[in-house]
N, C-alpha and C positions, 0 to 999 in steps of 0.2 A: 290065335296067338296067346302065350300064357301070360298071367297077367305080372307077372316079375321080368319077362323081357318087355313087354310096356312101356311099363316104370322105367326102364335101364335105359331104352331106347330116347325118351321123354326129357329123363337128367343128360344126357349125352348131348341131346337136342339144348336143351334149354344152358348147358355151360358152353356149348359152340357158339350159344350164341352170344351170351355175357361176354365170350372170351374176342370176337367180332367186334363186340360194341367198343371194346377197349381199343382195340386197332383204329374204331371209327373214330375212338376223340382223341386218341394221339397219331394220327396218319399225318394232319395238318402242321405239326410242328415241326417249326424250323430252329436248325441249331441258337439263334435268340432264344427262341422259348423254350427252350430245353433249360440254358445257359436262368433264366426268369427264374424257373420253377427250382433249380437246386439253390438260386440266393434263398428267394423267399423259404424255404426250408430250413435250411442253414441257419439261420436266422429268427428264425419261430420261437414263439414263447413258450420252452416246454414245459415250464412251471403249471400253468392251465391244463396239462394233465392229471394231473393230481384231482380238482373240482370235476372236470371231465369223467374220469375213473368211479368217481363219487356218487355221483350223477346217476351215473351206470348202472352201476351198483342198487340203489337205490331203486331203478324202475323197474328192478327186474323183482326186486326184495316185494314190492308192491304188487306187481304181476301177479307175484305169488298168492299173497295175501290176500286179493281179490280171487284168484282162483280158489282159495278155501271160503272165500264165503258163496260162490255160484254150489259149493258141495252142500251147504249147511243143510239145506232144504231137502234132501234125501237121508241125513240123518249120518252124513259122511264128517270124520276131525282129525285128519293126519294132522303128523308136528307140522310146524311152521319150516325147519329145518330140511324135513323129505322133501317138504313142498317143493322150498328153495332149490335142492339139489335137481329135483327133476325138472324145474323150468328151465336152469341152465344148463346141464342135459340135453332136455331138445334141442334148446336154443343152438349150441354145438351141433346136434345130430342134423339138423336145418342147413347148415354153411355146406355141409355132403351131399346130402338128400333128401329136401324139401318135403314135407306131409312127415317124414320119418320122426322130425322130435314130439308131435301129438303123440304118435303112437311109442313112443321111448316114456313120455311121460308118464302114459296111462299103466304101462310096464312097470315102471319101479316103482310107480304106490300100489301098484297091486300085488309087489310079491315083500315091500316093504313096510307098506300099512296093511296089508292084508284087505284090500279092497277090492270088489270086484273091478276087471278093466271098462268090463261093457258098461257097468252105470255110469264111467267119466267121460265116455264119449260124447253124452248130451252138452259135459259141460265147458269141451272144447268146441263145440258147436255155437254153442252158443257166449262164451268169451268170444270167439271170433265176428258173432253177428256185434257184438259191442262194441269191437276196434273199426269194425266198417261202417257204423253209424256213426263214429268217432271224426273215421274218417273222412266223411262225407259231413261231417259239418264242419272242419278245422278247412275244408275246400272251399265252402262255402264263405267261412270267416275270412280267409283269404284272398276272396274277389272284393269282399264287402271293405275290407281294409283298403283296397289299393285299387279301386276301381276304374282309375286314371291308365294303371298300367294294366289293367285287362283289357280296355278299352283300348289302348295304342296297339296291344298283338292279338286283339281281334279285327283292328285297321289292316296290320299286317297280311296276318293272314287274308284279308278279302281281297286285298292288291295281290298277294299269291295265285290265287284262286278265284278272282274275281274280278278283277281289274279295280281299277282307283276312281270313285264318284267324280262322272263332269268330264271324263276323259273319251266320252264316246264310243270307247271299246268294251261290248257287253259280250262277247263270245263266250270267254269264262264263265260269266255267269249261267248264261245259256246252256254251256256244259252242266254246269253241277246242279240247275234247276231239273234238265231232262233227268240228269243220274239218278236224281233223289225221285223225279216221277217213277223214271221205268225200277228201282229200287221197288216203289211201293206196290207196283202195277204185277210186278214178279212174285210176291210176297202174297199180296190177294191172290196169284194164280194159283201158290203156289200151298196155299195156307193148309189142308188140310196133309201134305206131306209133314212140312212144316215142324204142325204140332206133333205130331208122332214120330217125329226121330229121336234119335238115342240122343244128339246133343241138344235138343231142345226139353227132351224128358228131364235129361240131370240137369240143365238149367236150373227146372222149376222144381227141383227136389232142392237143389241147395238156395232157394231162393225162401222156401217153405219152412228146412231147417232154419237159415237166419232169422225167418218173422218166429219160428218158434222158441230161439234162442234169445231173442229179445224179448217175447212177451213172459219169461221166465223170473223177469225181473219183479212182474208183482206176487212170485212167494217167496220169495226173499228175505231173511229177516232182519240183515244189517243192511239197508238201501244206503240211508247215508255213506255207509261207510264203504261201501263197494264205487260209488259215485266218488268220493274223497278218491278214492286209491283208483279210478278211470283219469280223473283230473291231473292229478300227480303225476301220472305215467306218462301222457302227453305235453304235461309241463317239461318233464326232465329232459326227454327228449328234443324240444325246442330249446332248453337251457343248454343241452349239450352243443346243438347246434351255434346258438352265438356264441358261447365260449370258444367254440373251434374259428369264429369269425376274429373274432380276438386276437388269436396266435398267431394270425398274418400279419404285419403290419397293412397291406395293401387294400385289405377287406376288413379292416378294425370300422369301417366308417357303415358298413350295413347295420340296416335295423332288424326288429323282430319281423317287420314287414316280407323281409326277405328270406328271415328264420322261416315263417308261415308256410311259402311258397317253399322252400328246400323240404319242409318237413312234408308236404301234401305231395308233392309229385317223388319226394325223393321215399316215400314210401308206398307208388308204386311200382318204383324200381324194385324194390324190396321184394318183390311179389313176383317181376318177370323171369328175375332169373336166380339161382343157388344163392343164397347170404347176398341179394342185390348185384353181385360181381358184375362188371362194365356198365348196367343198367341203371343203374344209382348213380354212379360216379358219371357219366353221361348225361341223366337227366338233371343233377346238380349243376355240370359245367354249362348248361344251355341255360338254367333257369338264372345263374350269377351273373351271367353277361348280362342279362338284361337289362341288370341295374351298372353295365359302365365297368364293368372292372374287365381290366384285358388277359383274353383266350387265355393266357400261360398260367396266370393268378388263378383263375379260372377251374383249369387244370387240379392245378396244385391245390387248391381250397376241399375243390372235390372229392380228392384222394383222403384229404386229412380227415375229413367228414364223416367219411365214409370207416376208413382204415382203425380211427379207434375205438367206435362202437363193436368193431369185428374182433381186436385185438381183446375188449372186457371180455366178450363171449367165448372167447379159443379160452383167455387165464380161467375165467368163473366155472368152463365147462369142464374144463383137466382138473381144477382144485376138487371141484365139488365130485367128478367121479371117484377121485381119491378118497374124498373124507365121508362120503356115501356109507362103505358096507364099515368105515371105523365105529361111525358116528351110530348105526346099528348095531353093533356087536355090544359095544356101550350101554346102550338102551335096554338092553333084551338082559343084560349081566344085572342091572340096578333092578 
């Protein structure tokens, strides 16, 4: 099969199912929450656009900026400007078809800076092994902060799937003990298939790139300053997040606590399906309830969450392909 109907088949795949997820968290509403969800809207502070917008702005500016120093070490110095244009760029080419803004990116500094594309592959490689270690310690900070409430929906969950301590019914468990036996018992049988499949191969090839994109940090020659602009980026994006907490009156009372959790799971919504689409907004409305706020607020917190980080991205990608071949033409005249 060629590898362009793949891909087509893949993005089709993976917006059915965004577009499903969205069905899944507004199926449950009833004309109340419908009625909920356009007050609290209505109603919103949208003054806190503005810092929001800013915010945006800002992580992407820096995005950049750390992308010029992962280049230094090959001897690579586009403007700060290219830079900028082509992270927003992708960023845009990404809400379409996801992997495509890497490749949009490494496109216009190579016919713009005159760079080879193949050498910026390593350094999307490895920007991405950085956001994943990122992200797995902002998951970590997460539990560590509220370990009260990991612990209540790991209760949960065992009453799901496990039945309630002291209650005499172990079946559940009984189930999910054999699963994970015969799980392992199939895996040893099954081990040297296993490792030789095509999806266990690419596993460990992308597993290999991120340790190799991470250990790229020791030639590096602005550490600080790349580590500054990691920090920043994940700042802004939790600052985004409770300011959009903000704009509700209903959810003005969540903490960063809650920011943590939005920002960890809600960026692996980010990932399931095109520009996060029902997967974000989804994994948001689950994780808000947690803390007390009801389904329709819920709802509506998640869209807002979701909708203006989307909205920088559509302005900053349309501006910036416009002022793109200006701001060249310019260049190349001086």
């Amino acid at each position: 099969m060629p590898k362009s109907l793949v891909n087509m088949l893949t993005y089709l795949l993976t917006l059915g199912l965004g577009i499903f997820l969205i069905w899944l968290s507004v199926k449950d509403l009833k004309p109340d929450d419908i009625e909920k969800i356009k007050f609290a809207v209505q109603k919103a502070n949208y003054l806190l656009l503005i810092p929001i917008l800013i915010m945006g702005f800002i992580s992407h500016w820096s995005r950049a900026m750390r992308w010029r120093y992962l280049m230094e070490p090959m001897g690579l110095n586009p403007s700060a400007a290219n830079t900028l244009f082509a992270v927003l760029i992708g960023y845009l080419a990404n809400l379409a078809f996801p992997r495509l803004g890497e490749v949009l990116k490494c496109t216009i500094l190579a016919r713009y800076e005159k760079i080879p594309a193949d050498k910026l592959v390593g350094t999307i490689i490895a920007e991405r092994a950085f956001d994943l270690l990122c992200l797995i310690l902002i998951f970590v900070l997460t539990i560590v902060v509220q370990t009260d409430l990991a612990g209540s929906y790991l209760q949960s969950l065992w009453a799901r799937f496990g039945s309630q301590p002291g209650d005499g019914n172990h079946s559940k468990m009984y189930i999910l003990i054999g699963s994970l036996v015969l799980f392992i018992v199939l895996f040893l049988a099954l081990r040297n298939k296993i490792i030789h499949s095509a999806f266990y191969l690419r596993f460990r090839e992308i597993l290999k790139n991120v340790t190799k994109g991470i250990m790229s940090f020791r030639t590096m020659k602005h550490k600080k300053e790349f580590v500054f602009h990691t920090i920043l980026i994940w700042s802004m994006y939790l600052g985004m997040i409770l300011l959009g907490f903000q704009s509700i009156q209903e959810t003005q009372m969540l903490s960063y606590k809650t920011g943590l959790s939005v920002l960890s799971f809600g960026s692996v919504g980010m990932i399931v399906t095109p520009g996060g689409i029902g997967a974000y907004t989804l994994l948001v409305e689950e994780i808000v309830s947690l803390y007390g706020i009801d389904k329709a607020i819920s709802v509506a917190i998640s869209w807002v969450i979701w909708l203006v980080p989307t909205l920088i991205i559509v302005l900053g990608g349309v501006i910036s392909f416009i002022l793109l071949p200006i701001y060249n033409r310019k260049k190349h005249a001086q």
